[in-house]
VOPAGU-2260 file (C-alpha; in pm, 1 decimal, decimal comma):
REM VOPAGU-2260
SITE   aa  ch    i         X         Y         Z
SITE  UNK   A    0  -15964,7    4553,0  -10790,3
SITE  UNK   A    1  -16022,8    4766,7  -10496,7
SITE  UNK   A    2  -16032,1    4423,9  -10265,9
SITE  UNK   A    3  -15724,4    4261,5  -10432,7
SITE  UNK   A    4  -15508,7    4610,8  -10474,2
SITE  UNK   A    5  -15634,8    4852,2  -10239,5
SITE  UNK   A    6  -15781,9    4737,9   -9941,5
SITE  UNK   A    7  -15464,2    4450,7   -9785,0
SITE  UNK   A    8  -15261,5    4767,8   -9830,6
SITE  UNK   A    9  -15536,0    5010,4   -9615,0
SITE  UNK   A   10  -15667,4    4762,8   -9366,4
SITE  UNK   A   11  -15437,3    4829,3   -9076,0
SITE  UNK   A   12  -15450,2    5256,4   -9088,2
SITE  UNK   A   13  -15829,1    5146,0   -9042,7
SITE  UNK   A   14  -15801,4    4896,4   -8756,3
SITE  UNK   A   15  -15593,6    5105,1   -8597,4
SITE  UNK   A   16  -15791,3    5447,6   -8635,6
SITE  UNK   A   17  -16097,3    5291,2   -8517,0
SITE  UNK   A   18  -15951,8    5138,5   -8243,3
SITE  UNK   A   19  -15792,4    5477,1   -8113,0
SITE  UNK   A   20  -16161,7    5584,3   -8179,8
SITE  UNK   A   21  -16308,4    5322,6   -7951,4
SITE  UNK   A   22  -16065,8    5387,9   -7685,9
SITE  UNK   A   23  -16109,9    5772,5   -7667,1
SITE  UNK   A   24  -16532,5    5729,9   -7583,9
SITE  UNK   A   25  -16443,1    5463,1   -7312,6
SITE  UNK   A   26  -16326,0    5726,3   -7091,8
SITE  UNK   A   27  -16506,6    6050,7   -7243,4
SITE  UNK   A   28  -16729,6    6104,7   -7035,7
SITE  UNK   A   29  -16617,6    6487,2   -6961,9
SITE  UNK   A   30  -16758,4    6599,2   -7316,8
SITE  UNK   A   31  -17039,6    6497,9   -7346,8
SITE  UNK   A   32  -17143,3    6613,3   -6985,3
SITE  UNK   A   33  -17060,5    6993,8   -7097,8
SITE  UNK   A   34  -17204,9    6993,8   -7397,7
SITE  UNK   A   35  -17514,0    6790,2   -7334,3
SITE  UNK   A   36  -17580,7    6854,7   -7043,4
SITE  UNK   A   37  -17778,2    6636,5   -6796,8
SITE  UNK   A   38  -18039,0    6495,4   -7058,7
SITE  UNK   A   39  -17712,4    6318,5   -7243,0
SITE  UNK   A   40  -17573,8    5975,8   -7085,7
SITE  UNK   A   41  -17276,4    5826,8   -7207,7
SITE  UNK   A   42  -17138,1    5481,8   -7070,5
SITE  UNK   A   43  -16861,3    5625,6   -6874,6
SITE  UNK   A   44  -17068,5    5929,6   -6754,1
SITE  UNK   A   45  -17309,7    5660,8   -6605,3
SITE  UNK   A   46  -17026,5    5461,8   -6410,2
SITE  UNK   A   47  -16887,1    5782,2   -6323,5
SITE  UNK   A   48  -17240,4    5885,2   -6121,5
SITE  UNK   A   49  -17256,1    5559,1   -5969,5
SITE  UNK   A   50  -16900,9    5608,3   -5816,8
SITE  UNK   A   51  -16895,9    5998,1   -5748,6
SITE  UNK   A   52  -17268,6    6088,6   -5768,0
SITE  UNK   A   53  -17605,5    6124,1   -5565,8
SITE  UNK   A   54  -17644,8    5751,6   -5529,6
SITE  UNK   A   55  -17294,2    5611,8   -5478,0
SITE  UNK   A   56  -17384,5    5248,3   -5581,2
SITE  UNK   A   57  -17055,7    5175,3   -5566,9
SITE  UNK   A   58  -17154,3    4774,7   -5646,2
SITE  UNK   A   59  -17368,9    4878,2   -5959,5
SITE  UNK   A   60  -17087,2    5087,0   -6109,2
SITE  UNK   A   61  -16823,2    4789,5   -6038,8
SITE  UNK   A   62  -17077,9    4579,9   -6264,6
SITE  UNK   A   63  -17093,0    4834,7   -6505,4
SITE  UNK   A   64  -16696,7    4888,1   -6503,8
SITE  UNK   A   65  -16705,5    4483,7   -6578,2
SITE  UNK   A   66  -16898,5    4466,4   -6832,1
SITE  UNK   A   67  -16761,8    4773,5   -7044,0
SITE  UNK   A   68  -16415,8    4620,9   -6984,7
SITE  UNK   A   69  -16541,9    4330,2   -7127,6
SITE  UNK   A   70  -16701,3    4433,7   -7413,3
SITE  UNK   A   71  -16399,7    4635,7   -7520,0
SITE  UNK   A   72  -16172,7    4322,9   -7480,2
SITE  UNK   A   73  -16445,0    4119,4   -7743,4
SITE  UNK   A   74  -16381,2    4403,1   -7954,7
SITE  UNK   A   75  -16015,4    4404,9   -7926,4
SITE  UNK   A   76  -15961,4    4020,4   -7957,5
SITE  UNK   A   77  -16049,1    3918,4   -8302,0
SITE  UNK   A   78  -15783,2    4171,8   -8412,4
SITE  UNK   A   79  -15566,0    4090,3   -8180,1
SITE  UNK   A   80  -15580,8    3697,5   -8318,1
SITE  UNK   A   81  -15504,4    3776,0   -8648,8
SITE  UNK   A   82  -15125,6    3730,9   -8763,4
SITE  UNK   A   83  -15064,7    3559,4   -8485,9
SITE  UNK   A   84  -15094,3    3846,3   -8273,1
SITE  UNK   A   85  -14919,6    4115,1   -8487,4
SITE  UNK   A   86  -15224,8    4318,1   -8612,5
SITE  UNK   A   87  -15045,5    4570,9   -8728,3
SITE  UNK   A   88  -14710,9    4425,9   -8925,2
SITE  UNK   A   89  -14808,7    4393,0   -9282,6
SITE  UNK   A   90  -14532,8    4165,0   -9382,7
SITE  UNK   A   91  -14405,2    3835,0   -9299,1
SITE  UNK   A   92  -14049,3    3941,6   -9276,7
SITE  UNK   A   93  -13875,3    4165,3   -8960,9
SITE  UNK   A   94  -13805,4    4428,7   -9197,6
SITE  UNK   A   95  -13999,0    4747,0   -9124,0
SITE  UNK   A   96  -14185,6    4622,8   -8808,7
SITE  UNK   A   97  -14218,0    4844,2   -8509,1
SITE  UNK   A   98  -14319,7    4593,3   -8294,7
């Protein structure tokens, strides 16, 4: 029941949360520098040293940049390929979109 009734009607509030999840600790890297302090690395605290910090290795943190833009665009695409591109309508008809 819960996979016929419940879950076509609760997918996209999930999709959606999680991906305004993921995109809030791309760039939060501010956070986790104040409370952690400088035993805590993040992703984006890392590229952000290699631009602005002690070693500016400006070429390392370019590679870095790369690769977590492309990870995040692997983990955008497969929802971005379903419905032909409309993750987020629920119905096959215009009415009530917001796209």
């Amino acid at each position: 029941m819960f996979y016929k009734a419940i879950l076509p009607q609760i997918i996209t509030g999930v999709a959606a949360s999680s991906f305004l999840v993921f995109i809030t600790t791309l760039g939060d890297f501010v956070n986790p520098e104040l409370l952690g302090g400088a035993s805590s690395m993040t992703g984006a605290g890392l590229i952000y040293n290699q631009f602005l910090g002690a070693t500016q290795n400006w070429g390392f943190g370019s590679a870095l940049s790369m690769a977590l833009i492309n990870d995040s665009k692997y983990c955008y695409s497969p929802g971005c390929r379903t419905r032909g591109g409309k993750f987020f309508s629920t119905n096959s008809s215009n009415e009530g979109n917001f796209d």
